[in-house]
Biotite code that builds the C-alpha atoms (Angstrom):
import biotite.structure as struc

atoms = struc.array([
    struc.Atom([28.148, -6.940, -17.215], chain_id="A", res_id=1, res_name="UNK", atom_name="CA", element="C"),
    struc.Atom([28.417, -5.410, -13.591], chain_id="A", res_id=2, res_name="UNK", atom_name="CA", element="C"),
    struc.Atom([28.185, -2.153, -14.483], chain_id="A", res_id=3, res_name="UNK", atom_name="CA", element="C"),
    struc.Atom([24.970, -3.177, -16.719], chain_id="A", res_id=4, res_name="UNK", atom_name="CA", element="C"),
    struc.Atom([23.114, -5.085, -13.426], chain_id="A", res_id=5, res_name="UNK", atom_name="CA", element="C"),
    struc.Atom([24.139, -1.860, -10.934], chain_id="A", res_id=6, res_name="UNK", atom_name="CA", element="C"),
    struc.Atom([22.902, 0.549, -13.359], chain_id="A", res_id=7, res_name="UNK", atom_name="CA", element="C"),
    struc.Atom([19.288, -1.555, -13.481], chain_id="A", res_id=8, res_name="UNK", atom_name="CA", element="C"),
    struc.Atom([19.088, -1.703, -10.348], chain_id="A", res_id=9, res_name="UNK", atom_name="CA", element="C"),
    struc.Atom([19.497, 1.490, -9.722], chain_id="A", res_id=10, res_name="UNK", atom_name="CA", element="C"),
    struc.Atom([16.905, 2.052, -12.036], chain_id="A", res_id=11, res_name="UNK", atom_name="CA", element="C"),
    struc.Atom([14.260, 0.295, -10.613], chain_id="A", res_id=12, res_name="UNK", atom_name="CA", element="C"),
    struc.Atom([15.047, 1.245, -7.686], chain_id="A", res_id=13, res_name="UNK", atom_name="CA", element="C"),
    struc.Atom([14.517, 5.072, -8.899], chain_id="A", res_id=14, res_name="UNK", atom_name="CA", element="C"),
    struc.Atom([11.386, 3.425, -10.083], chain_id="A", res_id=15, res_name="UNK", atom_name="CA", element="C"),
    struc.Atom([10.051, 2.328, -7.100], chain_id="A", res_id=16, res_name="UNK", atom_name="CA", element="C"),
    struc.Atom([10.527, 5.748, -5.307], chain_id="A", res_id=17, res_name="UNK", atom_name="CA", element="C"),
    struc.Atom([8.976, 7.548, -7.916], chain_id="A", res_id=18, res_name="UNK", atom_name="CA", element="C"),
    struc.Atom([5.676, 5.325, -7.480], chain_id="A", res_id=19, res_name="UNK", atom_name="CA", element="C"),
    struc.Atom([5.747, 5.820, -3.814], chain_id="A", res_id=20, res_name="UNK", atom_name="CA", element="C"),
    struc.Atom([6.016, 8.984, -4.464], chain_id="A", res_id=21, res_name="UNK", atom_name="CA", element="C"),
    struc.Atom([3.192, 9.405, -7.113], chain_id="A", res_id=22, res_name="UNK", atom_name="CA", element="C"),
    struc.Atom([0.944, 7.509, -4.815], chain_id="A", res_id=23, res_name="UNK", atom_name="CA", element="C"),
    struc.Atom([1.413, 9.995, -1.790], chain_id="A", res_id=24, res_name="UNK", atom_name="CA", element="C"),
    struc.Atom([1.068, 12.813, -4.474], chain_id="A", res_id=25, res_name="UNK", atom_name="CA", element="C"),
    struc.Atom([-2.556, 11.212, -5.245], chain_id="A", res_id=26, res_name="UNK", atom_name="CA", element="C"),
    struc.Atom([-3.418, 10.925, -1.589], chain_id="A", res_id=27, res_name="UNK", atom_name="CA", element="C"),
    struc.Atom([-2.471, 14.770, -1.430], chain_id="A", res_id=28, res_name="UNK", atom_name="CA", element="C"),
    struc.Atom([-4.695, 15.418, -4.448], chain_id="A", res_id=29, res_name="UNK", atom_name="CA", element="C"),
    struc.Atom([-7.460, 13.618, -3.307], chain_id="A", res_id=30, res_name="UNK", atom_name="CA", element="C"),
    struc.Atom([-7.753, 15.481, 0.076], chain_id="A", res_id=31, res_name="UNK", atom_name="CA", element="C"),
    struc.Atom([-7.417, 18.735, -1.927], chain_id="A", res_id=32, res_name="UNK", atom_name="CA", element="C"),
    struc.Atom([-10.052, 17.295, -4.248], chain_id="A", res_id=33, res_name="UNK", atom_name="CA", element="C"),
    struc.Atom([-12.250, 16.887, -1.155], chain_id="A", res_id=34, res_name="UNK", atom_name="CA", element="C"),
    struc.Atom([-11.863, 20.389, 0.718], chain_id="A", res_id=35, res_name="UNK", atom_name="CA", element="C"),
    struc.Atom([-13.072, 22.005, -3.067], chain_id="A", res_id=36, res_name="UNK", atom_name="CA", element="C"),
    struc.Atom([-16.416, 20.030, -2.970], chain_id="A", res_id=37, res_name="UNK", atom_name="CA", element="C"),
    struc.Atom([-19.093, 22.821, -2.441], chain_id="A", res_id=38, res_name="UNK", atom_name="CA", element="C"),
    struc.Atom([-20.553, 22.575, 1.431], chain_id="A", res_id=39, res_name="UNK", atom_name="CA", element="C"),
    struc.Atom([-23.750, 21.820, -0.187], chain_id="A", res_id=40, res_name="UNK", atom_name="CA", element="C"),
    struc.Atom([-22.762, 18.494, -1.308], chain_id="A", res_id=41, res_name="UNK", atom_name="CA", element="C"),
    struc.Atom([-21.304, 17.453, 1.982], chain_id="A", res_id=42, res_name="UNK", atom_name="CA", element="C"),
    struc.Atom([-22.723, 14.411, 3.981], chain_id="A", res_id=43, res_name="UNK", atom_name="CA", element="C"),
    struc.Atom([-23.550, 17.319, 6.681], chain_id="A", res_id=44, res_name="UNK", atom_name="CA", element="C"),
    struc.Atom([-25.499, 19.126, 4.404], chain_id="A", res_id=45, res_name="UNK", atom_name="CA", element="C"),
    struc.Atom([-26.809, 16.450, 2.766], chain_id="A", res_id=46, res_name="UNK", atom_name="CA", element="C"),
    struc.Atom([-28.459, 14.966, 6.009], chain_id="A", res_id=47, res_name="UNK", atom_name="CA", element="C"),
    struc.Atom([-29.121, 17.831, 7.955], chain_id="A", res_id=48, res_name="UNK", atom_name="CA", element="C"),
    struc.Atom([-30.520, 21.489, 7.049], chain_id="A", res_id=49, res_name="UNK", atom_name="CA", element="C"),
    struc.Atom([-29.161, 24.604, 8.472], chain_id="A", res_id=50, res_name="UNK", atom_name="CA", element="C"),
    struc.Atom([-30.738, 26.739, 11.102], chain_id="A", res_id=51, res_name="UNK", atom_name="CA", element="C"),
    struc.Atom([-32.454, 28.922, 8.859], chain_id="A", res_id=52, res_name="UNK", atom_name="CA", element="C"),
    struc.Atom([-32.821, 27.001, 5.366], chain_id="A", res_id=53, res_name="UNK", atom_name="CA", element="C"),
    struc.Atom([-36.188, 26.478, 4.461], chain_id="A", res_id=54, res_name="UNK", atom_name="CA", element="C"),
    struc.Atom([-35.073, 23.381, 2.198], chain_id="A", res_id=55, res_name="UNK", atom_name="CA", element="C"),
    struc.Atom([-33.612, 23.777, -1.232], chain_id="A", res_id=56, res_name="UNK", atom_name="CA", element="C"),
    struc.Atom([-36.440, 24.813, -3.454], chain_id="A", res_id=57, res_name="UNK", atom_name="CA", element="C"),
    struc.Atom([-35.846, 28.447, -1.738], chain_id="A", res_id=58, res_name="UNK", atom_name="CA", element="C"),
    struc.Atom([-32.651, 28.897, -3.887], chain_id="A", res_id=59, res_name="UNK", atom_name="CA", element="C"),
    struc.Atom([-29.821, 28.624, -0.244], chain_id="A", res_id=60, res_name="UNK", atom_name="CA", element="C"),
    struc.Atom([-26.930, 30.359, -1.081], chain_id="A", res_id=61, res_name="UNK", atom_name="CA", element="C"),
    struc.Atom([-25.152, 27.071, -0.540], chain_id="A", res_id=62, res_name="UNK", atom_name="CA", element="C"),
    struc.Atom([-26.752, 25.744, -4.109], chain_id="A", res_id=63, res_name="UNK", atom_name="CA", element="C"),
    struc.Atom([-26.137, 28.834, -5.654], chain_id="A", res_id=64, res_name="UNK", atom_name="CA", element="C"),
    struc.Atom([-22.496, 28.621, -5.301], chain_id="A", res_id=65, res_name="UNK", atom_name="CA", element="C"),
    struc.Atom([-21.882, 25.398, -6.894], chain_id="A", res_id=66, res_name="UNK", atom_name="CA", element="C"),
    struc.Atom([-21.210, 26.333, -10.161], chain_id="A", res_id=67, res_name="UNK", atom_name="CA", element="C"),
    struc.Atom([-18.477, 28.089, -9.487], chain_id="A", res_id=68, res_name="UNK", atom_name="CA", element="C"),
    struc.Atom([-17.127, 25.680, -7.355], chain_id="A", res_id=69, res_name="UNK", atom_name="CA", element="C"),
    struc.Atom([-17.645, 22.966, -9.721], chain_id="A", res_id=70, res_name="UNK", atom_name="CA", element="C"),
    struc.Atom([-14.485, 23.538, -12.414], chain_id="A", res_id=71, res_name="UNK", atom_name="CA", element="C"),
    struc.Atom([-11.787, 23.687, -9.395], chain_id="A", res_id=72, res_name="UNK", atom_name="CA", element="C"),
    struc.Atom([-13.443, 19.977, -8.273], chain_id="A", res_id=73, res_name="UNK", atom_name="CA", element="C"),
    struc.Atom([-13.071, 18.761, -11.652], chain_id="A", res_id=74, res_name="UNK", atom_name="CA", element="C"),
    struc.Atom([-9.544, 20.457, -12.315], chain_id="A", res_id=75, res_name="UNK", atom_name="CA", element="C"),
    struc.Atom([-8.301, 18.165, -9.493], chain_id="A", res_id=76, res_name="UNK", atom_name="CA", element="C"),
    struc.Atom([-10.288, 15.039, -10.250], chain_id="A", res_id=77, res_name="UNK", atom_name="CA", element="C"),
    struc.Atom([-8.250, 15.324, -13.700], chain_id="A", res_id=78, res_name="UNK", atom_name="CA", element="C"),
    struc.Atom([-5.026, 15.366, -11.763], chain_id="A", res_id=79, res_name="UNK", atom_name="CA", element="C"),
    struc.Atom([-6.125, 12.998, -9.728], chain_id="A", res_id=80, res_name="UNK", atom_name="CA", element="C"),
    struc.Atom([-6.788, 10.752, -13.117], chain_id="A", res_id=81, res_name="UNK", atom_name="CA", element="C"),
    struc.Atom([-3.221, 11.376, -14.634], chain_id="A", res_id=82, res_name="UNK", atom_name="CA", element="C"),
    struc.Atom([-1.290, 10.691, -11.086], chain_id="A", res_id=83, res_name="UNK", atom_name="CA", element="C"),
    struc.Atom([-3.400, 6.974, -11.387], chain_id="A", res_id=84, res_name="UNK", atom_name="CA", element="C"),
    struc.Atom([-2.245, 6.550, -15.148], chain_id="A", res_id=85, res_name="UNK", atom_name="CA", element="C"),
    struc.Atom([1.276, 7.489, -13.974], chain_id="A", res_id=86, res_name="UNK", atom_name="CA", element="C"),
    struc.Atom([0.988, 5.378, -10.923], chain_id="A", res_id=87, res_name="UNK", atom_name="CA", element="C"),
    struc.Atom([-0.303, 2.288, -12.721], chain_id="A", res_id=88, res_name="UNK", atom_name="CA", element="C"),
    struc.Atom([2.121, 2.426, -15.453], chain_id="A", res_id=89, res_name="UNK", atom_name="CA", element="C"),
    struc.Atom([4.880, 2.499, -12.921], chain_id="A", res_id=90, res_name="UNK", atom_name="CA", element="C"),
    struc.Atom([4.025, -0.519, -10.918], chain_id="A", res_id=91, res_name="UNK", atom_name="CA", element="C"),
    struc.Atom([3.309, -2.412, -14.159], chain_id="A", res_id=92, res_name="UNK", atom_name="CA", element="C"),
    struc.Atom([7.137, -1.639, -15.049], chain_id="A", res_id=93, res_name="UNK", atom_name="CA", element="C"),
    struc.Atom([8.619, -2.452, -11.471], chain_id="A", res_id=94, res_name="UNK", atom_name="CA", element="C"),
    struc.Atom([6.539, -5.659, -11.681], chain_id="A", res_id=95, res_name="UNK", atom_name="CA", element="C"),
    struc.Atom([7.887, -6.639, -15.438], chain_id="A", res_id=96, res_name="UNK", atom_name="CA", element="C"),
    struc.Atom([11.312, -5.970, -13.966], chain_id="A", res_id=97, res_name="UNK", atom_name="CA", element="C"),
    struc.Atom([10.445, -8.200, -10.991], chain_id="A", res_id=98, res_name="UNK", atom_name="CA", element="C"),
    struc.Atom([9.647, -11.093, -12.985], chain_id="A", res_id=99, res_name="UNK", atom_name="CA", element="C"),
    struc.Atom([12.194, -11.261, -14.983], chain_id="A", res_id=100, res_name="UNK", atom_name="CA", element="C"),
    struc.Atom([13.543, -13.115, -11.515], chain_id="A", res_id=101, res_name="UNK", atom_name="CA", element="C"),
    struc.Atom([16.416, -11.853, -10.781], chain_id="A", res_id=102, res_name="UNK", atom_name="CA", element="C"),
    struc.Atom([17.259, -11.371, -7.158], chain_id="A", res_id=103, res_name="UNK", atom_name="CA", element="C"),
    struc.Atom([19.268, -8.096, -7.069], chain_id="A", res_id=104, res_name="UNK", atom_name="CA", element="C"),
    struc.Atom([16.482, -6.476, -9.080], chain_id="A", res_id=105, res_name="UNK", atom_name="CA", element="C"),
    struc.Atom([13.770, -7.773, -6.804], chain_id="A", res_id=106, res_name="UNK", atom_name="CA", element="C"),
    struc.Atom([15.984, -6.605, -3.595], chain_id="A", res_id=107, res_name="UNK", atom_name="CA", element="C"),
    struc.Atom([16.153, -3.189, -5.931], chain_id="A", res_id=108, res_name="UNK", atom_name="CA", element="C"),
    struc.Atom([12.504, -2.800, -5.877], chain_id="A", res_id=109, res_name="UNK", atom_name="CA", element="C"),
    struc.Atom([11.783, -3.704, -2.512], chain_id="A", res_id=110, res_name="UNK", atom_name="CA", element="C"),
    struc.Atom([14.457, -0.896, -1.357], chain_id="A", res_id=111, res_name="UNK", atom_name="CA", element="C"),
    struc.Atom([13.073, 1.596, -3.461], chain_id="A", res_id=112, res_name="UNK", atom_name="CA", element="C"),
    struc.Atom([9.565, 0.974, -2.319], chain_id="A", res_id=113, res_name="UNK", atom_name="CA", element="C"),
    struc.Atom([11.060, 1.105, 1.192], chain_id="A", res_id=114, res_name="UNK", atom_name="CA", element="C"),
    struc.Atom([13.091, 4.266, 1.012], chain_id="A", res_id=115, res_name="UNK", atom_name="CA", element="C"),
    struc.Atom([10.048, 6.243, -1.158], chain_id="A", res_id=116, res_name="UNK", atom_name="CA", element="C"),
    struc.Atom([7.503, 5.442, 1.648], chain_id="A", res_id=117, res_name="UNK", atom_name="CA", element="C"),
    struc.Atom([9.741, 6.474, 3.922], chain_id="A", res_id=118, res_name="UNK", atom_name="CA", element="C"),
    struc.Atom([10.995, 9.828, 2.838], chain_id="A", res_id=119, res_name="UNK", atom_name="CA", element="C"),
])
């Protein structure tokens, strides 16, 4: 029926946004994920030693903080895991939609991919 095909495209498109939308969520996560890394496992502290560190067998306050640093990383790299199961589980349902070959639903998912990475 009409009403049936309007209402599944609709759908999918709603689809669509949403993954767009979990995807930019991840890329939000991820940067968070990154600016909770301790300093001390930086590339820059990684390759090059402060002024004033005498290496890290003197105990640098920069080691020392790590554990506490270490359950916010971890926190967000869980997040980060979930947004990927939600993310993957979308597209796989947009792309079952999309090949069932229908047109309307394919120009469904294309506009909601378009309008979620836009907004």
């Amino acid at each position: 029926s009409p009403a049936g095909m309007v209402l599944s495209v609709l759908v999918i498109l709603l689809l669509s946004v949403l993954y767009e939308a979990v995807k930019m969520g991840k890329a939000v996560l991820l940067r968070r994920a990154l600016l909770a890394l301790p300093r001390s496992l930086s590339q820059e502290a990684l390759t090059e030693p402060q002024e004033g560190d005498g290496g890290p067998a003197q105990g640098s306050p920069s080691l020392m903080a790590f554990p506490t640093s270490f359950p916010r990383w971890f926190w967000f790299h869980v997040g980060q895991t979930l947004f990927h199961v939600v993310q993957v589980v979308l597209a796989y349902m947009v792309m079952l939609a999309v090949m069932s070959y229908n047109a309307w639903i394919f120009l469904g998912a294309i506009a909601g991919s378009t309008l979620g990475y836009f907004l």
